[in-house]
VODRENVO-474599 format. One record per residue (C-alpha): residue number from 1; residue in one letter; x, y, z. Coordinates in steps of 0.05 Angstrom, whole numbers. Example, Ala and Ser with C-alpha at 12.3 -4.5 7.8 and 13.67 -1.06 7.14 Angstrom:
(atom 1 a (246 -90 156))
(atom 2 s (273 -21 143))
//
This chain:
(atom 1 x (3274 255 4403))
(atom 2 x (3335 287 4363))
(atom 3 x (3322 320 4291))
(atom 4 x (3404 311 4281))
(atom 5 x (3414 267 4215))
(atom 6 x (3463 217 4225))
(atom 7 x (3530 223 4196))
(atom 8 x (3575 164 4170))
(atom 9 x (3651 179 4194))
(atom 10 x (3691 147 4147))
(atom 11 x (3765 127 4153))
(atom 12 x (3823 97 4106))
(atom 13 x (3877 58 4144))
(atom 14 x (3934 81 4158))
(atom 15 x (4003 86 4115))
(atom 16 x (4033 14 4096))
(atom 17 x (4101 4 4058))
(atom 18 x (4059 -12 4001))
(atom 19 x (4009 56 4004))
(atom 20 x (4076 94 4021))
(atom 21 x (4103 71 3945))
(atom 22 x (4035 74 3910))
(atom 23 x (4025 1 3898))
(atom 24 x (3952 -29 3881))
(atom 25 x (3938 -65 3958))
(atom 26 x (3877 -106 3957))
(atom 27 x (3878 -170 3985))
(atom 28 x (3951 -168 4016))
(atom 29 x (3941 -169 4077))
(atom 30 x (3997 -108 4102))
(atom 31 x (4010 -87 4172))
(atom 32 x (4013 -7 4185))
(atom 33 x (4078 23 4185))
(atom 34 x (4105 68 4253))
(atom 35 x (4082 120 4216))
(atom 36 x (4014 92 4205))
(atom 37 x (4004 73 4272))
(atom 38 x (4023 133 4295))
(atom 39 x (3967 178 4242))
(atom 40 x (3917 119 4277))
(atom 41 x (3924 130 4346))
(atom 42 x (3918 212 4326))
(atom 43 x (3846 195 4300))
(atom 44 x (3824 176 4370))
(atom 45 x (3809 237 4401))
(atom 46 x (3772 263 4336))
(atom 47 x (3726 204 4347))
(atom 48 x (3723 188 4421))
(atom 49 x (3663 243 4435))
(atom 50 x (3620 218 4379))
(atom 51 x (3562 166 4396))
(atom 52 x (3567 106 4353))
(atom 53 x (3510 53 4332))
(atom 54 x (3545 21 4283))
(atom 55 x (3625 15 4281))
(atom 56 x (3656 -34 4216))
(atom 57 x (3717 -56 4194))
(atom 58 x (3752 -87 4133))
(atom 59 x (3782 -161 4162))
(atom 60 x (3850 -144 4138))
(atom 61 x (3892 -124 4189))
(atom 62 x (3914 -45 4158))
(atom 63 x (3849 -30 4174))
(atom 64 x (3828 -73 4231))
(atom 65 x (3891 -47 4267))
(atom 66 x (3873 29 4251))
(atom 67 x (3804 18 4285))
(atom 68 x (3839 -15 4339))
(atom 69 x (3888 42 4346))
(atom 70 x (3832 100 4335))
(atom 71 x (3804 68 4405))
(atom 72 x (3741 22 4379))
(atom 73 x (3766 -50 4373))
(atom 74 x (3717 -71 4431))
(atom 75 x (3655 -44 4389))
(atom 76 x (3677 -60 4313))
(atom 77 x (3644 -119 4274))
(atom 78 x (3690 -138 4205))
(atom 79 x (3648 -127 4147))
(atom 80 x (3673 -171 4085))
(atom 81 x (3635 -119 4039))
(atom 82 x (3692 -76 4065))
(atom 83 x (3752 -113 4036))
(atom 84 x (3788 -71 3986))
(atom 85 x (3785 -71 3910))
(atom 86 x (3806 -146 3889))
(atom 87 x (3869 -117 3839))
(atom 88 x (3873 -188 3814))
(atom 89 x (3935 -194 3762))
(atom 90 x (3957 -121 3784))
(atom 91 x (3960 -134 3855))
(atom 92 x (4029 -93 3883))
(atom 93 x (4034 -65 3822))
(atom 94 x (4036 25 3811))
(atom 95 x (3995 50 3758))
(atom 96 x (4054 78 3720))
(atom 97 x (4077 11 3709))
(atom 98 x (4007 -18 3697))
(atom 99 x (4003 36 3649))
(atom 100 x (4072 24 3609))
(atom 101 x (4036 -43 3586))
(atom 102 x (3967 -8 3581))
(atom 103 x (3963 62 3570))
(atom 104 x (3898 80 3575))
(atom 105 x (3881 33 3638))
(atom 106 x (3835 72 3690))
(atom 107 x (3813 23 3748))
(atom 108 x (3752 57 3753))
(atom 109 x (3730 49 3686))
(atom 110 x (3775 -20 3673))
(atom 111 x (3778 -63 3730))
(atom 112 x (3830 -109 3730))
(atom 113 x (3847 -175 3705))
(atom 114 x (3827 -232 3747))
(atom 115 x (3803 -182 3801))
(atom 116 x (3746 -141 3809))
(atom 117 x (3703 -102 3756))
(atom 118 x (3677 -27 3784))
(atom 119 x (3605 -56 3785))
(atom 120 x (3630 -110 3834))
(atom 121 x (3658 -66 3880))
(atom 122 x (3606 -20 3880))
(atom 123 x (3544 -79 3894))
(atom 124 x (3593 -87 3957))
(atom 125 x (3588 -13 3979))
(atom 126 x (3519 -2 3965))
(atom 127 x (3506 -66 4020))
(atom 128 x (3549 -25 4074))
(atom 129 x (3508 34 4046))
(atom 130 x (3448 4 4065))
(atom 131 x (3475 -26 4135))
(atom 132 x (3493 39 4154))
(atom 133 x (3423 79 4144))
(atom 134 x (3391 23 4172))
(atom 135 x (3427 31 4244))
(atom 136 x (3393 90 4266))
(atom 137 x (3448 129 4289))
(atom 138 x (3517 152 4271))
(atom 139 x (3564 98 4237))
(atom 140 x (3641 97 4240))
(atom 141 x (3666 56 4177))
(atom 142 x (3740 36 4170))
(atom 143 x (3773 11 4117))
(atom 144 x (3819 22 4045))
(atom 145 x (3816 79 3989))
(atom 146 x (3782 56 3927))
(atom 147 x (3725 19 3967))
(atom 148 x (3719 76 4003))
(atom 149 x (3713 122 3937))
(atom 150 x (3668 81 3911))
(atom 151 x (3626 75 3976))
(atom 152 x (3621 155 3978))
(atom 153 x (3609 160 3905))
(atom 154 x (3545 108 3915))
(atom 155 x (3530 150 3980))
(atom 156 x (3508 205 3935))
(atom 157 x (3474 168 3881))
(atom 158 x (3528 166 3832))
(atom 159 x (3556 124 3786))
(atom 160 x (3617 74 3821))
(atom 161 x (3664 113 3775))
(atom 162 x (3661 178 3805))
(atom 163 x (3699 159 3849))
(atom 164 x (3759 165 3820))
(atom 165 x (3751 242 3828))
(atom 166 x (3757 230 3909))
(atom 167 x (3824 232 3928))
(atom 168 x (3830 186 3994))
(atom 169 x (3905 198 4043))
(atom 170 x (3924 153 4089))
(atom 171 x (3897 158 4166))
(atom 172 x (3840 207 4134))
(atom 173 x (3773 223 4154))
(atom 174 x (3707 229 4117))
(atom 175 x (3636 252 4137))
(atom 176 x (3576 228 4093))
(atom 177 x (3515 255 4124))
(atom 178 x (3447 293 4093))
(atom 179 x (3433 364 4084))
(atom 180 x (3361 373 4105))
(atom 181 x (3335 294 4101))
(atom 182 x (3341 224 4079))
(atom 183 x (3334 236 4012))
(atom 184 x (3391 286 4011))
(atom 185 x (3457 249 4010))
(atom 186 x (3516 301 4020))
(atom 187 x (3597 301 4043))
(atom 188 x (3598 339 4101))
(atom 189 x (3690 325 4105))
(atom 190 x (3729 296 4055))
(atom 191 x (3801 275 4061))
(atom 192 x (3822 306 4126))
(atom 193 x (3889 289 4154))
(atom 194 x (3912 323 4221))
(atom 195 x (3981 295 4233))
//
């Protein structure tokens, strides 16, 4: 029997015209540009030697497509809990421009109108959370930035808005894992992009 902990690799999809300008994407439902196909099909051999007992996927097709691309398609299951943030009245918007009209607006703190609050999201992540250490082995987890935030803020116990101190790229890769046991949540990556 192996005393390895498992580790959760964690990946944001890759670059859409809307992630490339910095607009709020939740629901839209974007394809990957070339350039996020291409940062994709790079994650493959990162991945390829790693056994997997659970692989996930947001439904919408930016992340779907980078799971495809990163070679795992044929073992993925789509995960609603893995949808991104709902942005609700500030869907395609930047924050800049969100920010004309409300200047002290933090998503992480705020929410957004007609969309999701922070303890919504994070009652999402904390079920993938606990679909994940319930596999028994590694899990590979693919899907959009502030979920994804939020999900490794939760990982360790914190509060949902913690993660707004996580920067998340495009095409990146994340390791949640334990230091010496279960009830020892760490990072292990965070936010690697080989191009």
């Amino acid at each position: 029997m192996s005393t390895e902990l498992p580790t959760v690799y964690v990946v944001r999809h890759g670059e859409t015209a809307w992630s490339r300008t910095g607009q709020h994407t939740g629901l839209t439902d974007l394809p990957l540009t070339a350039a996020g196909e291409q940062a994709a099909r790079a994650l493959a051999p990162r991945l390829q030697s790693v056994p997997f007992a659970l692989v996930l996927t947001s439904p919408l097709q930016r992340a779907a497509r980078t799971c495809d691309l990163a070679g795992f398609a044929d073992a993925a299951r789509l995960d609603p809990d893995l949808y991104e943030w709902d942005y609700g009245a500030y869907e395609g918007r930047r924050t800049d421009q969100i920010r004309a009209e409300r200047p002290q607006w933090e998503l992480f703190r705020d929410g957004c109108p007609g969309g999701e609050s922070v303890l919504a999201v994070a009652a999402r992540a904390d079920r993938v959370i606990a679909r994940v250490r319930a596999c028994g082995g590694n899990a590979l987890v693919f899907s959009s930035g502030h979920i994804l935030r939020v999900l490794a803020a939760r990982w360790l116990g914190q509060p949902p808005e913690t993660g707004r101190l996580l920067q998340l790229g495009t095409a990146s890769l994340s390791m949640l894992g334990y230091e010496h046991g279960p009830d020892e949540p760490v990072v292990h990556l965070w936010n690697e992009m080989r191009r």
